[in-house]
N, C-alpha and C positions, 0 to 999 in steps of 0.2 A: 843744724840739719834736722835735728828729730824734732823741734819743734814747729817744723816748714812741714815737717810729711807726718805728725802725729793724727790727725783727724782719718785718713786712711791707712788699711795694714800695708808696713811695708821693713823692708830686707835693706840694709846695707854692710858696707866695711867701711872704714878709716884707718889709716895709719899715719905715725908722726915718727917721733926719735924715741919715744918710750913703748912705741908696740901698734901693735895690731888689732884694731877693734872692732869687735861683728855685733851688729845691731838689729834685734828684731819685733818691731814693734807690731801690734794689734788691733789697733786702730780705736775709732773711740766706742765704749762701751755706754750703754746707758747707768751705771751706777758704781761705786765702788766697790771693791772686795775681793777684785781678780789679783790671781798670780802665774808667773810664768815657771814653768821647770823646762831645765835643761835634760832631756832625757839621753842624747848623746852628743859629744863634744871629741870628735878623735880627726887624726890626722894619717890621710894614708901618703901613697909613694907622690902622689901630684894635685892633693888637695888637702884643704880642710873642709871638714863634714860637721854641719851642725843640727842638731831636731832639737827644737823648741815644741812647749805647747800647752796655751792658753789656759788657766782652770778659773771657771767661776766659782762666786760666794758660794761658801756651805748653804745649805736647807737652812735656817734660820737665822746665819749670822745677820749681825746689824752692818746696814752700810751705807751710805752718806745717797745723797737723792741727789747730788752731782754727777754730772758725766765723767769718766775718767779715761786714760788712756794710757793705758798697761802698755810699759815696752823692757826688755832685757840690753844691757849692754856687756859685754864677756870680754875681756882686756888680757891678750896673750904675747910670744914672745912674738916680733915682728918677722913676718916668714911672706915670702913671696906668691905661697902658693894658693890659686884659687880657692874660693869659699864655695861650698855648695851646700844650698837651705833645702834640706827635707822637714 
């Protein structure tokens, strides 16, 4: 799947018999050097809540003149309840 929606940002979930997986990718960047932080990752009474968010290359660092496409995948216990992407 993320390699069908990599080239545009986009948001999913998966789950199997090993858990529950939320996916959030960024779509494609012009160069490498990006990362993603998780800034919050909690679970209230009827959801799960996720904030993701994008950091480019340092001011000088060296990074490849490929395009890349930064995305986070977060592997938890399988739980029924809806995801919501801030």
């Amino acid at each position: 799947l993320v390699e069908e929606k990599k080239v545009a940002p986009f948001k999913l979930t998966y789950s199997n018999d090993q858990g529950l997986y939320i996916v959030v990718g960024y779509g494609e960047q012009a160069t490498g050097g990006y990362s993603i932080s998780v800034n919050e990752l909690y679970l209230t009474e009827n959801s799960i809540v996720i904030d993701t968010e994008l950091k480019g290359p340092e001011k000088g660092e060296t990074v490849g003149v490929e395009k890349s496409y930064p995305y986070i995948a977060v592997q938890t216990e399988y739980l029924e309840n809806p995801v919501i992407f801030q």
